[in-house]
N, C-alpha and C positions, 0 to 999 in steps of 0.2 A: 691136205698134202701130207707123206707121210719122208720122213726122215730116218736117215742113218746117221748117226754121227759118231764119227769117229777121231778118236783121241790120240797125241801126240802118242808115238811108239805102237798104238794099234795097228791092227794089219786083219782084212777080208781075208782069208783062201775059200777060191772055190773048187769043190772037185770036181773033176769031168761028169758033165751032165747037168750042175748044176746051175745057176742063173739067177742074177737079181732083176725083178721086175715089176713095172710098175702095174698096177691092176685099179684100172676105177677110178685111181688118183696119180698125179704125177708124185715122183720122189725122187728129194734129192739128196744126193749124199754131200757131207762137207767135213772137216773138220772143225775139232771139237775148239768151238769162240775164245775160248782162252788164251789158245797159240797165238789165232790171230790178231788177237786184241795187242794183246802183249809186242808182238810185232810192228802193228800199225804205229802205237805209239813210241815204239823205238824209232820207228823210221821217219815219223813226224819230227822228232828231235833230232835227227842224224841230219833231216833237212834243212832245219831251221838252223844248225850248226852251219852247216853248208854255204847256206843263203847271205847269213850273217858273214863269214869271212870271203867269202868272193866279194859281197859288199862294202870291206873294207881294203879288197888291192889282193887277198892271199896274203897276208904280213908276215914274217917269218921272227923268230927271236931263239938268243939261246939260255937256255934255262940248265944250270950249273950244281952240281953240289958235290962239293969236293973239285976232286981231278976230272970227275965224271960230268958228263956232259950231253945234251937230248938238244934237238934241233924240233921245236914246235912252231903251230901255225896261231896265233895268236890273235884278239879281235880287241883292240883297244876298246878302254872305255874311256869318257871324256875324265882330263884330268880335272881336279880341283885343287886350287891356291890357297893358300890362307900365311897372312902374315905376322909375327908376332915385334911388338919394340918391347925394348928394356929401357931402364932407368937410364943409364950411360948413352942413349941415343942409337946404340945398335940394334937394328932387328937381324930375325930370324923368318924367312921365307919358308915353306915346306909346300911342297904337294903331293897329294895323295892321290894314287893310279890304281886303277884296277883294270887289269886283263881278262880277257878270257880265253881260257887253252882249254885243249879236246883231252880228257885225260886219258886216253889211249897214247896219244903223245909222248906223255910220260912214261911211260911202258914199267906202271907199276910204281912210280915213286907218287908221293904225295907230297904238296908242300911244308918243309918244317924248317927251322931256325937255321941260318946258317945258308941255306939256299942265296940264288940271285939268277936273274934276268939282264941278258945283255940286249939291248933293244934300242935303235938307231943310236947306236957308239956311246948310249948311255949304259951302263950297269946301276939294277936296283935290285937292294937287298928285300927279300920277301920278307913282311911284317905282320904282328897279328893285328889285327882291329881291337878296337879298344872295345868296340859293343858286344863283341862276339869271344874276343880271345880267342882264335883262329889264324888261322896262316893262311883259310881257303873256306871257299862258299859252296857245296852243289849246285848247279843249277838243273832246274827238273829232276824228274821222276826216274830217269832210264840210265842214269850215272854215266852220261853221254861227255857233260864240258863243266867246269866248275868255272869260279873266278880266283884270283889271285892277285894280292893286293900287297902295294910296294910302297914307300914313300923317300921322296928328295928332299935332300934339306939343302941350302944354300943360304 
């Protein structure tokens, strides 16, 4: 089989009279794998985004910093608890959340200090991780959704 392959921003002209054809063997013209590789796995993750927050309702939350303010679609993660006592018999309860939002959402902010989620009439101030010292995670390859991580104390 004999190929043409042509690359993003390439372009065939033919001039009158002229003509691609196949002789002997078939041929196929395509573009050049890269595009579409690059593609395929965007849209793998564009899906898998998709999949995931229809799977959890479409959730909505508002995501703050300052005055300013972005309406995102958000995919809970399951919370975790953890309690702490003190000497005096008081504890201290905390949990720790993590979301995940599509960071096109954000239209360009990224999470930092000072931010907060308002998410079923709770407000949580975005935190870093202790393991990472971050405010925020990538997730995958195509810079499609990251996660974001909040913690409640009571």
């Amino acid at each position: 089989m004999e190929e043409i392959i042509v690359t993003p921003n390439q372009a065939i002209t033919l001039q009158p009279g002229e003509r691609i054809e196949a002789v002997g063997a078939p041929l196929r013209i395509r573009v050049g794998q890269v595009t579409l590789e690059s593609n395929s796995l965007n849209n793998a993750e564009e899906m898998l985004w998709e999949s995931q927050k229809s799977a959890t309702g479409c959730q909505t939350a508002v995501y703050r910093r300052g005055k300013e303010s972005r309406l995102v679609y958000i995919v809970p993660e399951s919370p975790n608890a953890d309690s702490f006592g003190f000497a005096d018999g008081g504890r201290l309860t905390t949990t720790s959340r993590v979301f995940k939002i599509q960071k096109a959402d954000l239209l360009g902010w990224l999470p930092q200090d000072g931010d907060t989620l308002d998410y079923q009439e709770k407000t949580y101030n975005i935190s870093k991780t202790a393991a990472s010292d971050t405010f925020y995670q990538d997730i995958g390859n195509k810079d499609i959704m990251l996660r974001i991580f909040v913690m409640e104390y009571r």
